[in-house]
N, C-alpha and C positions, 0 to 999 in steps of 0.2 A: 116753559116760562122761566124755570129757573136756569136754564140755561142762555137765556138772552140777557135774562138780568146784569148775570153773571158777566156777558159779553160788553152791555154795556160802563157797568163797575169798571170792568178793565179798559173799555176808552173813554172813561169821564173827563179826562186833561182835555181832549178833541174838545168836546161839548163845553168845556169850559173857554176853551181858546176862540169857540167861535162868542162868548157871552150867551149861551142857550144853559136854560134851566131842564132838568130832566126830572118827567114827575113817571112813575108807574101806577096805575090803577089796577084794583085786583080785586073779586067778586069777594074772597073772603073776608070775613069778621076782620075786627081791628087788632085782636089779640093776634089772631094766623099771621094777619100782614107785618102789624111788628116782630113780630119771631121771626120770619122770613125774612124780614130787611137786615136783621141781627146777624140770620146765621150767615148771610152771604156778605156780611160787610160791605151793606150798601153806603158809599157818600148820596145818594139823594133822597128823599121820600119816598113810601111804599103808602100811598092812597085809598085807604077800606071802603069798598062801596058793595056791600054786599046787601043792599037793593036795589042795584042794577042802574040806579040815577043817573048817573056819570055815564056808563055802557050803555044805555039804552037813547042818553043825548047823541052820540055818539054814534049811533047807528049801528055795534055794535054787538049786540049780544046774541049770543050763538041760540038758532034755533032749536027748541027741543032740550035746553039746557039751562041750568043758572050762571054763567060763565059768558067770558067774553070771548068773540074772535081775537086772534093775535092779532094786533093790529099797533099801527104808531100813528100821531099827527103831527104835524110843526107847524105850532099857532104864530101869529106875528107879535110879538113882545106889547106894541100900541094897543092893536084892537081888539086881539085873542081872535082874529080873524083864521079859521083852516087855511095853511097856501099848500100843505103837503098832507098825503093821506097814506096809507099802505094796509091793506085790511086782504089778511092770510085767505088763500082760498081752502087750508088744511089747517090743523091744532100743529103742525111744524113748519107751515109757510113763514116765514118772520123777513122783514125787509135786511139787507145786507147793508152795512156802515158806511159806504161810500156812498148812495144815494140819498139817506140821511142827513150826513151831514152837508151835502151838495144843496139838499132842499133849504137847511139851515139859512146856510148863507143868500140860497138867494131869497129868505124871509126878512136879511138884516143883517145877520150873525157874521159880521168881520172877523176872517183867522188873524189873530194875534200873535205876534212871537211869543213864546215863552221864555222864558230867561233862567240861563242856568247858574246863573252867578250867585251863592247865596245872599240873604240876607244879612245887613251888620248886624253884629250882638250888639244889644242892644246895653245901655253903661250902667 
């Protein structure tokens, strides 16, 4: 977990370039979750659902456990409609970032240049 976090942290310009928001849910309390968003210097939300609400909408909560499958979706920005799913068959199966952000775009998520020009200072 914390290493996909981790992976996505470091492609958040992608997700922002497409206009996709990234949320993570995590079964632990709200205190575990913001500690954990802390220590890994997350830019998005770390989501506390540690009664499964969220994981269990979701289809997601690991059998025999309080925890969710690793799993991602990519909802449509209008209807929060699922168009993309990816649910681990293992606690290390995680989806790879190219298919991701592929599902992104074709949810809506137009890649945008980025611009490396700074900003003027402002007077």
């Amino acid at each position: 977990c914390r290493k996909q976090l981790g992976q996505l942290q470091q492609n958040l310009a992608e997700f922002d370039r497409r206009n996709a928001t990234l949320w993570a849910v995590s079964a632990d309390p709200m205190e575990e979750a913001q500690r954990l968003a802390k220590k890994l210097e997350l830019g998005f939300p770390v989501v506390a659902d540690p009664e499964l609400a969220l994981i269990r909408k979701f289809g997601v909560e690991m059998q025999g456990r309080e925890i969710a499958i690793p799993s991602m979706f990519v909802l449509e920005a209008k209807t929060g409609r699922v168009t993309w799913r990816y649910i681990g068959e293992t606690m290390f199966d995680r989806p790879k970032l190219q298919p991701v952000l592929q599902a992104i775009e074709q949810a809506g998520g137009t890649p945008q240049a980025v611009s490396t020009t700074p900003a003027p200072a402002s007077p």
